[in-house]
Steps between C-alpha positions, in 0.01 A plus 500: 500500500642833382557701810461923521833648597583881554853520298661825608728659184709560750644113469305163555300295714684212741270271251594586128781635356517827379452603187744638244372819439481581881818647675773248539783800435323670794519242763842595683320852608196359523443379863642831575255675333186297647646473844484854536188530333385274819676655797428860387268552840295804543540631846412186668199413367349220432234277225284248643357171325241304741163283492399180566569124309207294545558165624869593553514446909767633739760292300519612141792710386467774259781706341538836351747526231600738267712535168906535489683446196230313362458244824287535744592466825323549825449822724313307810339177579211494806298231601151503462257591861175371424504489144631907515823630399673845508815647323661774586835713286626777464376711234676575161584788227348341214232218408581172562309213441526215775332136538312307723636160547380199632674126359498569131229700500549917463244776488653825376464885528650829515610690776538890496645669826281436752224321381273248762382206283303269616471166334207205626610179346430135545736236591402238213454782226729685611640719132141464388213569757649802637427893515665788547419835626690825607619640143385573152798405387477151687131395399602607123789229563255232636247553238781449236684167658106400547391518154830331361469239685148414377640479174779369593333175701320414156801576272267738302767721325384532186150521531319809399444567862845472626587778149232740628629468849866572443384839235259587823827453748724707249240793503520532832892430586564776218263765649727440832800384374722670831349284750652187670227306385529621108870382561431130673226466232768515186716268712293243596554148365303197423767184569781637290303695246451894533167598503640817297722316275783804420499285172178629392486838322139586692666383871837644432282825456339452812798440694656774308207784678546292839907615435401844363275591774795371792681751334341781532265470768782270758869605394641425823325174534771220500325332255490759207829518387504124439179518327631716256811345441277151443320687255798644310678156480143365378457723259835485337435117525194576293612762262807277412257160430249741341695691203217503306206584684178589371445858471096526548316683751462448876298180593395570847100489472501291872671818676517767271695798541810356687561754750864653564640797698819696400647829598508761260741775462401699793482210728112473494410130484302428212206211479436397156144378647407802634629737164265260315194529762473875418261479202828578274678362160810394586765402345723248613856565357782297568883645430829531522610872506829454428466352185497692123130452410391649837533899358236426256298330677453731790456800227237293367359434868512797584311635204191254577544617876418839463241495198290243697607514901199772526307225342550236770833335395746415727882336432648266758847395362789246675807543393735167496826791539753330747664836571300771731725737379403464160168450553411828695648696237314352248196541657521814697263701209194255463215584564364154578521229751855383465643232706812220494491150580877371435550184283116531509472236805177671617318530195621277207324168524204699665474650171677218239714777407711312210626815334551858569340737419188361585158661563117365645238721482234484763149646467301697779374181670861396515463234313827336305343610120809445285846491414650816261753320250534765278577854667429715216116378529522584923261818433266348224424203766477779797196644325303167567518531843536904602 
């Protein structure tokens, strides 16, 4: 029977072996990294995990472990008074998530600071029949393992069910792809597959907004700079195997616009969701400003900007420039929303950008309308939409 696992990128579980596109350069400075991620205390105090185990006696011991370098280890072990249990620890700087554990049975969840859980269990169903209150972020987490392991238990994966499901769970990890839970979602694994498979160009993207939104939303988190560097070495996996890739327009109907925040040149964090939610046209233009067509095509950008910005359109370019330097020069006179993402790790499977320039234009319900391949016909196709 396939069994659910939460694989942290950060390395691998004490059961499989981790995965080749996961971190194994990183491990030397990893345990470093997570240890103090664990022992960062805040003044003292402390998160507490109690509630009962049906059935479970005075005798039954129950750990609480959490996630180093990929094993998990435990924080405490108590003994069970009357089928009720309490954990106590001190509190930490970022989300965490942490298990229940009981034999080979484990019920996860997140903790953040100081968060009292409570979870009510029962001894012989112990991962299954169980509940948890005390945090949004918590009964989101429960709801998820709870659902997968329906479909799990009848090894219903490609049913039309299990499809509609997974688009349903993507909707809703995208539209809060920060959280703890967004993050343990896109690393949770049935047996030794991934449930998002980095392989596949629509989970890739998904993990890609899950790395995007780490970025800008948790910079200091431990876990973002890792993330990122995943994604880089994925994607230059990817662009390597993938020479030739199709050049058609964005197929994301099950989570459409793939949200993505960068800064622009005044520091302002930008959400590509939110430009789009505005009842705008937007272009979409992806660039490298250091490059000899980019003159031209900012003249010609810039000429659409100002006959039609009164009109409702709005430009949201990412530049691929690795320099700053370079880039803020370039940029310091438009009139637009210009931003960088470097080596485009934010934005470039997000987007399948496989060439640059590249535009999307996006109409005022913000919806994904088409790719421009030819730029001299950029104003012509405008008119459709302004």
């Amino acid at each position: 029977m396939n069994k659910l696992i939460f694989l942290d990128k950060l390395g691998c579980t004490s059961e499989y072996p981790i995965q080749a596109w996961i971190f194994s350069r990183f491990a030397p400075i990893l345990a470093v990294v997570m240890m103090t991620l664990m022992c960062s205390c805040n003044g003292g105090n402390k998160f507490k995990v109690s509630g009962t185990v049906d059935g479970a006696g005075d005798t039954t011991v129950l750990y609480l472990e959490t996630n180093l370098n990929g094993m998990w280890y435990p924080i405490d072990s108590v003994s069970t008074d009357g089928d009720k249990f309490s954990f106590k620890a001190d509190a930490i700087d970022y989300p965490n998530i942490y298990r229940l554990v009981h034999g080979e049975d484990a019920i996860y969840f997140p903790i953040d600071s100081i968060d009292n859980l409570e979870i009510n269990t029962d001894i012989k169903n112990f991962a299954e029949n169980y509940t948890i209150s005390g945090s949004v972020d918590a009964e989101r987490m429960m709801k998820f393992d709870k659902e997968l392991a329906k479909f799990v238990k009848a090894g219903d994966f490609s049913s039309e069910a299990f499809k509609k499901w997974k688009e349903a769970t993507s909707r809703e990890l995208v539209s809060d792809a920060k959280s703890i839970v967004s993050y343990y979602i896109v690393n949770k694994y049935i047996g030794t597959k991934p449930l998002y498979d980095p392989e596949d160009n629509s989970d890739f993207k998904i993990i890609g907004a899950v790395t995007n939104a780490f970025s800008a939303y948790r910079p200091n988190d431990p876990r973002t700079p890792y993330l990122i560097e995943a994604y880089k070495d994925k994607l230059r996996i990817r662009r390597a195997a993938n020479g030739n890739i199709a050049r058609d327009t964005i197929q994301a109907p099950q989570t459409g616009i793939l949200d993505f925040s960068l800064s622009d040149k005044m520091g302002k964090l930008q959400s590509f969701k939110e430009v789009c939610s505005q009842g705008k046209v937007v272009i979409l233009n992806f660039t490298i400003q250091n490059e000899s067509f980019s003159p031209s095509l900012n003249k010609l950008l810039n000429d659409v900007f100002n006959k039609y910005h009164s009109k409702g359109l709005e430009i949201y370019q990412v530049s691929f420039d690795d320099d700053e330097t370079t880039w803020r020069r370039a940029v310091a006179r438009l009139p637009w929303i210009v931003t960088r993402d470097s080596n485009g790790v934010v934005t470039a499977l997000l987007y399948n950008v496989t060439e640059i320039p590249m535009i999307y234009l996006i109409n005022r319900k913000g919806d994904i309308v088409g790719r421009v391949e030819n730029i001299d016909l950029l104003e012509d196709t405008l008119k459709k939409y302004l």
